[in-house]
N, C-alpha and C positions, 0 to 999 in steps of 0.2 A: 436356751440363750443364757447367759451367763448375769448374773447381778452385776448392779453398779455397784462398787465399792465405797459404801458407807465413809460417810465426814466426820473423823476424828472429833468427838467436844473437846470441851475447855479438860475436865480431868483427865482423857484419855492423853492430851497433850503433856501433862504432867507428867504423867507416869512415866511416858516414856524417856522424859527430862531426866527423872530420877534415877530409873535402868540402866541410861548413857553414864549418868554419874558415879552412882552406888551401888547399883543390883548387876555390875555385869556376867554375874557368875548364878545369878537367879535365872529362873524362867518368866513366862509373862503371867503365869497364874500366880506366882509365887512374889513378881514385884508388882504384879497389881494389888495383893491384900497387905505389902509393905506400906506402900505408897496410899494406899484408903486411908490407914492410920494417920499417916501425917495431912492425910487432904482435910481429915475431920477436924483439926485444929487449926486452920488456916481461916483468916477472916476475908472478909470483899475484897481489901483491897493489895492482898498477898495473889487470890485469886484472880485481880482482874486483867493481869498482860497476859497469862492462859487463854481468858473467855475473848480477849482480844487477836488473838494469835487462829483462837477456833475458827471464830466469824470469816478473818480475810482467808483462812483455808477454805473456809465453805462458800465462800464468793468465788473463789479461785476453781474449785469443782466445777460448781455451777458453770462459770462462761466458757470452762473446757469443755462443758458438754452442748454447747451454745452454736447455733448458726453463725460461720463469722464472714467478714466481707472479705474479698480478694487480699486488701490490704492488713487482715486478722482484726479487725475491727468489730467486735459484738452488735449483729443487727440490733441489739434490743437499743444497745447505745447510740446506731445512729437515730432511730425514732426517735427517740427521747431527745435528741441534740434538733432535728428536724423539727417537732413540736417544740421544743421552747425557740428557736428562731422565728416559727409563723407567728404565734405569738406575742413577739417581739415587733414586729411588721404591724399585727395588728393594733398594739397598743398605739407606735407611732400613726398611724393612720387618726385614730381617735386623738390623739392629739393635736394634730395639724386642722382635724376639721372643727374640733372646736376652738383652736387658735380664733381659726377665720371666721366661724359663726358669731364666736364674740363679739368679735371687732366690726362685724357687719350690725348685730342686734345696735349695739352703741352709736350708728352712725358714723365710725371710724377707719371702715373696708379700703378709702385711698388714700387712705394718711397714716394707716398700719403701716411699721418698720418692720422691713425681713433683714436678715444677714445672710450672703450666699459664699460659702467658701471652697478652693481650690485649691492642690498643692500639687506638687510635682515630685518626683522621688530618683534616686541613682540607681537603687537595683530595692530586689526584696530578696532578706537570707532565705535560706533553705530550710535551717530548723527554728521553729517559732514563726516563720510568717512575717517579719518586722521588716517596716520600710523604711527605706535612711534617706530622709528629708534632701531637697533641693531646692525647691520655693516654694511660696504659700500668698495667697492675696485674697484678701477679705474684701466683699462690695457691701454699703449699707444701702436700702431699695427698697422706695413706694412708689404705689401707682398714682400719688398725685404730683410727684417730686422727682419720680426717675431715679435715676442712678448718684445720690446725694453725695456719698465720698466713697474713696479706696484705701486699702490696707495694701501694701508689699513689701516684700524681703525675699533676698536671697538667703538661704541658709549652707552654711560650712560645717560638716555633722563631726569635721576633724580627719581623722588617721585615714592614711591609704587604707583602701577595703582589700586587703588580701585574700585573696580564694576566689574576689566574687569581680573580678578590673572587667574579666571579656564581656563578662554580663552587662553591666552598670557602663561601659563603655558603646556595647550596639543599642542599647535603652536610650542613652544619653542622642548618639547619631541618629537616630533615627526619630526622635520626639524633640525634646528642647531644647536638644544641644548645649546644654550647660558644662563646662569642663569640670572635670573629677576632682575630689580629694588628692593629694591636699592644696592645692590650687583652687578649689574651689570658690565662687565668691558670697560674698554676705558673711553676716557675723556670727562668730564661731562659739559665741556660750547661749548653749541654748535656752536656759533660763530667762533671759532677761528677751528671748523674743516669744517666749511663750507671755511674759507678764505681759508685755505690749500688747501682744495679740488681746488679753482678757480687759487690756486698757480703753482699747480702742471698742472693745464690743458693751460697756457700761465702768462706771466710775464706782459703782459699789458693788458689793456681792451677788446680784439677782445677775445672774448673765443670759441674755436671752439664746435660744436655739439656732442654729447653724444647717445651712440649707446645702446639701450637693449631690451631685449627679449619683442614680442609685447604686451604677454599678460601682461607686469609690464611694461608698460611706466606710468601708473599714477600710481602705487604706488614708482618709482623713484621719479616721480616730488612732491607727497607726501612725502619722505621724505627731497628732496630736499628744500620746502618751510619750510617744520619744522626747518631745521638747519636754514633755512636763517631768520627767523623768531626774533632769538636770539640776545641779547643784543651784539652791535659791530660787524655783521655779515655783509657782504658786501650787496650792494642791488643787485650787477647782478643778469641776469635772464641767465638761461643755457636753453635750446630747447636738447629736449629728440625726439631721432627718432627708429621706428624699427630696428632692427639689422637682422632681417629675409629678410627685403627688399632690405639692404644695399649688403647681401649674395647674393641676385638672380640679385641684378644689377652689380656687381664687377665681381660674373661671367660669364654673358652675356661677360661683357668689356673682360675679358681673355681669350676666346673663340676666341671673332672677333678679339683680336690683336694677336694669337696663329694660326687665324686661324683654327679655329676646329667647329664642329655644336654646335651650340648654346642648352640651355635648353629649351621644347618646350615651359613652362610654370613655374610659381612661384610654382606651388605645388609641379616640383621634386626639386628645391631647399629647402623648404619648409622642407618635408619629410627629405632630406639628412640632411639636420641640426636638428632635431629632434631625431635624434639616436645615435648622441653624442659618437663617439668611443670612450672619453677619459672620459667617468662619471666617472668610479673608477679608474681614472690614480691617483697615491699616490707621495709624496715627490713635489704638485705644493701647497697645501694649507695651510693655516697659523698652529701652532704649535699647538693653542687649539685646531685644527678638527683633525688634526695628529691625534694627542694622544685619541683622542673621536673618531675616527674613522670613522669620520662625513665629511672628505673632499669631500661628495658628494654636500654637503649644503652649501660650505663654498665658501663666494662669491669670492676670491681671488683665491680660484680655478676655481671657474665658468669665469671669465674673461680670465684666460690665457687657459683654454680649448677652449673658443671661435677661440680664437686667433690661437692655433694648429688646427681645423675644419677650418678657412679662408685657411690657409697654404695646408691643406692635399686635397683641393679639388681644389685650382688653381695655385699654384706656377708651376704645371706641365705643365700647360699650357703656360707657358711665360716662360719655362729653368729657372726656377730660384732651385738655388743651397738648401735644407732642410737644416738649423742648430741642431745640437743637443740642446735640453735647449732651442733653440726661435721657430723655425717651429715645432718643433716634438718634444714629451718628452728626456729629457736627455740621458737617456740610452737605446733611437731606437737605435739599429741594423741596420743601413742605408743600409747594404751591401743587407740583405732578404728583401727588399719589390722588388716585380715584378713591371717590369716595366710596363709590359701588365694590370694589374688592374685599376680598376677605383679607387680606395682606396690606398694613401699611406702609412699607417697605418701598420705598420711594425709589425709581429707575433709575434718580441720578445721583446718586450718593457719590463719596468724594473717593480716589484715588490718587490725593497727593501724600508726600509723607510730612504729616505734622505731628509733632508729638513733642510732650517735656522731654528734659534731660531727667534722666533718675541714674539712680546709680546704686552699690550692692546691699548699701546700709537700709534702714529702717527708714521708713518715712510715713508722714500723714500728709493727706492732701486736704485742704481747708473746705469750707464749704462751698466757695464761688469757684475753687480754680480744679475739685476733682474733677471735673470729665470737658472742661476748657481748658487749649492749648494752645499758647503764644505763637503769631504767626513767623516769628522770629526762632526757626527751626534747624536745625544741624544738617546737613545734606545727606544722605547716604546714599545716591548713585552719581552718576557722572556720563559724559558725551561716549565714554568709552565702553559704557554698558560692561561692567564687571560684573563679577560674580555676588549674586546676592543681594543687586539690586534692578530696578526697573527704568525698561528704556522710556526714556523724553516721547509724547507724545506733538508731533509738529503743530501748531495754532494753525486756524484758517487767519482769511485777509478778514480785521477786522475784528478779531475773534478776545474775547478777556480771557487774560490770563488766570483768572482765578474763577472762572468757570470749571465745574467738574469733570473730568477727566472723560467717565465715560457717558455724560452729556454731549463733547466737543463729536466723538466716537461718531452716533447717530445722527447728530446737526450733519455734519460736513457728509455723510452719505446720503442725508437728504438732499443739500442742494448743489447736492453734483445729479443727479435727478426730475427734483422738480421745476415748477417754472416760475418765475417770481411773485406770480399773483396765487400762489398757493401757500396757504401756513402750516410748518412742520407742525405734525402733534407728537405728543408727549410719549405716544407706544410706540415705539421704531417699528413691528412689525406691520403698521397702518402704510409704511412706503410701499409693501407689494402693493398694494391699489393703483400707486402712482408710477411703477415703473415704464419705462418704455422701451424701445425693443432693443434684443441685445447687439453691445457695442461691437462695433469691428473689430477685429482682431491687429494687430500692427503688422504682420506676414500671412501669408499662407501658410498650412499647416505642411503645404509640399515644397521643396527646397526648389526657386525657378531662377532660370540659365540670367545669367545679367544682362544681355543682349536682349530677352522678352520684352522690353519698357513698354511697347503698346499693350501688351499682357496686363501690366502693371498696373498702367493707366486704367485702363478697360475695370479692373476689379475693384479700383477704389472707388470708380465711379458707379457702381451697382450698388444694390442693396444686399443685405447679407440675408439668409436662409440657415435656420440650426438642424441643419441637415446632417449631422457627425463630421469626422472627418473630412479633407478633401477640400478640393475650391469651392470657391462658392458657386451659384445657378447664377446666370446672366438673368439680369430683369426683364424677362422676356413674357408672357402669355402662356402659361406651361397647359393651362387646355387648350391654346388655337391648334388641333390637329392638321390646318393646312402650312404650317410653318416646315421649314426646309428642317430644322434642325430636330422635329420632331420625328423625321422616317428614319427606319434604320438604313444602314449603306450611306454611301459616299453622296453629299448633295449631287443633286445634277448642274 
């Protein structure tokens, strides 16, 4: 088997320097003992872009003889890139839980402030990774206070995106639908929204940590280094942490201070925040999703739903009181949530559309009016059931109009139903108990002659049988075996 070919050093690189130069008429024994001479009189730092030139040649050997990945990539380098990310995981882990441990030793666990952030993006380039900002909305959030205020902006990142419109265009359709570059909306220097952004998270230089969903912590810090990136843009660094880990250690800590069994493991916390009871909650997201019907996408909704999922799975644990508008959507029904559930997530939460006006600029919302909204609201559907909005549900006789939507829903199937001396409860599915038997039909399911009207007669006056298709059975005795119509053949 044949040797590996030895790594040039720093003086072998020399020499051959000199032979390209000076020796081309020498041999290589003849301008290596040229070249010694002049090597002998050379000091460190004559000699040190040689010893420098050696090394990356002997790096270079080395990972040419290296295992590499499909993509040429040097296993040794993906481990190495794999361990410092766990790592990385791990330290934030230890951060977060002694965040929370502190603030529990202190007696402070529902008066602790978290910040939970969001952004939205138009595409991501191809090379480097970088995501070109669309909106962004920061919630401030305790568990004795709910959801205290909000942050939002539109952001304008500037130039049409050349190369990347199809991408950034089916991204845009299919998620929040925000229109492209350079139409874009919200404010166009990104500077002065990255300062806001560090304005609104403390007034001096201690900036606290920023909380979001695990699988977008680098496309937060992505967009976060883009704004920061901008002419006049502060140089802080903000530290982005899971928010799924924040969830399973906050209610570990509400457990043991409630006293209650603990979760076994992060995967049912995990799980419980994944299912999101409040995805199509309406009247929490900013006016452009309203009206586009997109509040599922819209990150100012995604922050204060966070916020309401903290609330609805441990304020119970520690008695702390649900606000309308900060722990729970505005128009929960506080009175219908069981207390026996694991979920306080109330049946009859609101389906009208109420919400502020906002619009593409910057804004802060105060401290009484973040997550309350004038009933004095812009319409965004109509009698005519357009696109993008939701049809009128009809009132019963009687019925308030500012009752929630899918309250009215359950009432009115109740007492079409039950009988007056019975009180609906608050689980709809409690009406199977009280059904009774099913309703007639308005025809037969067979097409009959106009001329039948005794026919006619005859079937409204029976009772109905869910016997499939077909007419119905005459209300007759179906075991008296001495009935005419029960022999086969023709009566006698």
């Amino acid at each position: 088997m044949a040797s590996k070919k030895s790594c040039p050093n720093a003086f072998m690189m020399f020499t051959m320097e000199w032979k390209e130069k000076h020796g081309k008429h020498l041999n290589i024994s003849q301008a290596t003992a040229e070249a010694g001479n002049i090597w002998k009189n050379m000091n460190a730092q004559e000699r040190g872009p040689y010893s420098e030139r050696a090394k990356a040649e002997k790096l270079r050997m080395r990972k040419r003889h290296e295992k590499l990945t499909c993509v040429g990539t040097p296993i040794s380098e993906m481990h190495k890139q794999k361990l410092e990310k766990e790592e990385k995981e791990k330290q934030a882990k230890r951060t977060i839980e002694q965040s929370v441990r502190n603030s529990k030793k202190r007696g402070e666990l529902e008066n602790k402030e978290y910040f939970f952030i969001a952004v939205n993006y138009f595409m991501k380039t191809f090379d480097g990774g970088i995501y070109i900002p669309a909106e962004l909305s920061i919630c401030q959030y305790s568990l004795k206070q709910g959801v205290i205020r909000t942050f939002h902006t539109f952001i304008n990142p500037g130039a049409k995106m050349y190369g990347y419109q199809l991408e950034a265009q089916h991204h845009s359709d299919t998620t929040h639908g925000l229109p492209l570059p350079p139409k874009a909306m919200g404010d166009s220097n990104l500077g002065n929204i990255y300062n806001a952004v560090l304005k609104f998270l403390s007034s001096n230089d201690d900036y606290p940590s920023l909380y979001t969903s695990r699988e977008c912590i680098h496309i937060v810090d992505s967009v976060l280094n883009f704004l920061k990136s901008d002419i006049g843009a502060n140089n802080a660094t903000l530290n982005i942490y899971s928010i799924q880990y924040l969830f399973y250690v906050m209610k570990e800590a509400t457990c043991e201070q409630g006293e209650l069994e603990k979760p076994k493991t992060f995967h049912i916390t995990d799980a419980h925040f994944e299912r999101d009871y409040f995805e199509y909650q309406i009247g929490i997201a900013c006016q452009f999703h309203e009206d586009k019907d997109r509040g599922k996408y819209c990150t100012q909704s995604l922050v204060t739903r966070w916020g309401y999922m903290f609330s609805d799975y441990m304020c119970k644990d520690i008695a702390i009181s649900l606000i309308p508008g900060r722990h729970v959507p505005r128009k929960t029904n506080l009175e219908g949530i069981a207390s026996d559930t694991k979920s306080l997530v109330s049946l009859a939460t609101t389906s009208k559309c109420s919400y502020e006006n906002a619009d593409s600029k910057l804004h802060y919302d105060g401290h009484e009016t973040a997550v309350s909204f004038p009933k004095d609201t812009k319409k965004s559907c109509d009698n005519n059931f357009t696109t993008g909005a939701r049809k009128k549900i009809p009132l019963l006789a009687g019925e308030d109009s500012e009752a929630p939507s899918s309250k009215k829903d359950y009432l009115g199937e109740y007492y079409s139903v039950l009988t007056e001396d019975v009180r609906p409860e608050l689980n709809p599915w409690a009406s199977r108990s009280f059904r009774s038997e099913p309703s007639c039909p308005a025809d037969s399911n067979f097409n009959k002659p106009s001329n039948r009207k005794t026919d006619q007669d005859a079937d409204a006056a029976t009772s109905l049988y869910s016997y499939g298709r077909g007419r119905p059975l005459p209300n007759i005795n179906i075991f008296n075996t001495d009935s005419p119509s029960s022999r086969r053949g023709r009566p006698s």
